[in-house]
C-alpha positions as CSV (number, residue, x, y, z in Angstrom):
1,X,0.0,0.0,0.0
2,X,1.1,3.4,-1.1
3,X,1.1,6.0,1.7
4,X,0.3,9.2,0.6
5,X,-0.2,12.5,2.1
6,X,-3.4,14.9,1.2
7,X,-2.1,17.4,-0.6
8,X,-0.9,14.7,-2.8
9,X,-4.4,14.8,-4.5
10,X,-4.1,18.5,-4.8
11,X,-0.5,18.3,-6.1
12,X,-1.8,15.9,-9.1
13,X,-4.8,17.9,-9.7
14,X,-3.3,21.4,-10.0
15,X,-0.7,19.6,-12.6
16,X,-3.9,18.2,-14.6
17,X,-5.0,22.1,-14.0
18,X,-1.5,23.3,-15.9
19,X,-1.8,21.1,-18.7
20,X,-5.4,22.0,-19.3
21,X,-4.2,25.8,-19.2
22,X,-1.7,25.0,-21.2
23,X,-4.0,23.0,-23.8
24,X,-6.2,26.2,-23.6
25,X,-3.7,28.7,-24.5
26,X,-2.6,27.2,-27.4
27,X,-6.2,26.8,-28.9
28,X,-7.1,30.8,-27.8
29,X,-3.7,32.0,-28.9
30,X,-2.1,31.2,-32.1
31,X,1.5,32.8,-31.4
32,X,1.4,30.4,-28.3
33,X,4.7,28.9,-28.5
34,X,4.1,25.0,-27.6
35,X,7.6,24.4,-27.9
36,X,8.9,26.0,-24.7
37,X,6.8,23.8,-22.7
38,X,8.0,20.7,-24.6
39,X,9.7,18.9,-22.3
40,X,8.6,20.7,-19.1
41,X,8.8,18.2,-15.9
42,X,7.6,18.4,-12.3
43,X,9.3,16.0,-9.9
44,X,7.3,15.3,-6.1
45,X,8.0,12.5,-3.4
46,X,4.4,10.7,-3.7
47,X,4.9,8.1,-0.7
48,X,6.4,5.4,0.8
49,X,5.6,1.8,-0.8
50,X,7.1,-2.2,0.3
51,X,9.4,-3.0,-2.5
52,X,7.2,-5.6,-4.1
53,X,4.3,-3.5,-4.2
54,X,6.2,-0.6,-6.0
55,X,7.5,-3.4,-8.0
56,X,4.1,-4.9,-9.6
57,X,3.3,-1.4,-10.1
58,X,6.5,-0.1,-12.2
59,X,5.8,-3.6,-14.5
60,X,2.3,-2.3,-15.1
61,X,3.3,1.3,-15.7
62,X,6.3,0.7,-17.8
63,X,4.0,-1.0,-20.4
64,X,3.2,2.6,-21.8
65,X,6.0,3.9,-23.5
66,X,3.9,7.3,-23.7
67,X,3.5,7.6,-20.5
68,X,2.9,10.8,-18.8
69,X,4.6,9.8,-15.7
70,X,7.6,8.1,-14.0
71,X,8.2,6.8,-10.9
72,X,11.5,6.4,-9.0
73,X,11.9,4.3,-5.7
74,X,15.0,4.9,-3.5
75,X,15.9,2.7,-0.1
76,X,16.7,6.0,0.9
77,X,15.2,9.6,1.2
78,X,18.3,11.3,-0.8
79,X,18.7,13.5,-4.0
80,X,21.6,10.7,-5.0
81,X,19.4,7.9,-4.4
82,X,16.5,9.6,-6.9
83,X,19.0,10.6,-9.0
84,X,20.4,7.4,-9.2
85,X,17.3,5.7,-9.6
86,X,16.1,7.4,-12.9
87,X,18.9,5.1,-14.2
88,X,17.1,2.2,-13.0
89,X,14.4,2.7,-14.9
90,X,13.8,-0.6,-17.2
91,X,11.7,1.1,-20.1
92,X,12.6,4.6,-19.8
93,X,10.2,7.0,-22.0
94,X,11.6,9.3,-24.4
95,X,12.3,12.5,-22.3
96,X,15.3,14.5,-21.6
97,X,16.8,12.8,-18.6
98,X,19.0,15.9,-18.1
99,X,16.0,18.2,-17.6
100,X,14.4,15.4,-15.4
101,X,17.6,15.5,-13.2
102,X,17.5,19.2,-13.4
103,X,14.3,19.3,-11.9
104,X,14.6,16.9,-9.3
105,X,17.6,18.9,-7.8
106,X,15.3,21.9,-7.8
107,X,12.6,20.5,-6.0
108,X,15.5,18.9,-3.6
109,X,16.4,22.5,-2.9
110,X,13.2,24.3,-2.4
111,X,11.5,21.4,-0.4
112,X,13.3,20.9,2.8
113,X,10.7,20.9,5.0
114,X,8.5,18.5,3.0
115,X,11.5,16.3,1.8
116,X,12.0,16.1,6.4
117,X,9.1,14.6,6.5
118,X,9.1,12.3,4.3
119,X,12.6,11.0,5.6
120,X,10.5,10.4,9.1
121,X,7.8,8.4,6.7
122,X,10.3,6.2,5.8
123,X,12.5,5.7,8.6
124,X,8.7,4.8,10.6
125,X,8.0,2.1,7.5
126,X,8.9,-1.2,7.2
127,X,12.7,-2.5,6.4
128,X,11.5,-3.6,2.6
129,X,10.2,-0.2,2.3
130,X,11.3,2.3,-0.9
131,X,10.4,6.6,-1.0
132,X,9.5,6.8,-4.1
133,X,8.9,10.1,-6.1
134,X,7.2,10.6,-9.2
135,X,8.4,12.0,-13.1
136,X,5.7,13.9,-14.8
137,X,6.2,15.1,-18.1
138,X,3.6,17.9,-18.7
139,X,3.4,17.7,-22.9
140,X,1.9,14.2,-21.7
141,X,-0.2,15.3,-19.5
142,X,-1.6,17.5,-22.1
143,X,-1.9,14.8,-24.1
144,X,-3.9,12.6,-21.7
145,X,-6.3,15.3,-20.7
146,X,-7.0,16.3,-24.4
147,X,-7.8,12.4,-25.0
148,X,-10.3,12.7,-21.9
149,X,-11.8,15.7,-23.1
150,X,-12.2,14.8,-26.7
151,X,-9.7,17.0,-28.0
């Protein structure tokens, strides 16, 4: 089981919220420049997950290779160990890994307080236990919401 916190729902829903804006600037604006959100990324510590678990779930996810999303698990609650585990990843989609990495060390550097807690998370969870953060690629998002919406 996946532990999350609240604001994890609110996280996911205001990045839904971006790509929609995103999808609607582009329709209302024709000089809206796609390309500079092309490979935009957000990177966020989701929960705390038993290795198998996270596990079954990567084999499921990893079927997409048009995936809007990534997940990285780490024994432990570092920026090396997420750094180290987007090499990990079996079927990587076509992103730049670079920019990923990027982004991951900014979120390391802005999010003290909310990386410290999860730290606590993980040190209270069971010894097979991973942190694991999530990869989402926004032009995917797009993509996915546009394909709910009809677009």
């Amino acid at each position: 089981m996946l532990h999350c916190s609240s604001f994890i729902g609110t996280r996911w829903a205001r990045e839904f919220s971006c790509a929609f804006l995103v999808s609607e600037a582009s329709c209302s604006n024709p000089s809206f420049d796609i390309s500079r959100i092309h490979m935009s990324y957000n990177f966020d510590i989701v929960g705390v997950s038993p290795v198998w678990n996270f596990f079954k779930h990567q084999q499921y996810v990893e079927q997409s290779p048009d995936r809007s999303c990534a997940y990285l698990g780490s024994y432990e609650c570092t920026l090396d160990g997420f750094i180290e585990a987007t090499s990990l990843i079996h079927k990587k989609p076509d992103w730049d890994w670079d920019t990923v990495v990027n982004e991951i060390v900014n979120f390391w550097m802005s999010a003290g307080d909310h990386v410290g807690q999860w730290k606590k998370e993980l040190a209270q969870a069971e010894e097979t236990s991973l942190i694991v953060g999530r990869v989402a690629n926004f032009q995917s998002l797009r993509s996915e919401l546009e394909g709910l919406i009809g677009n």
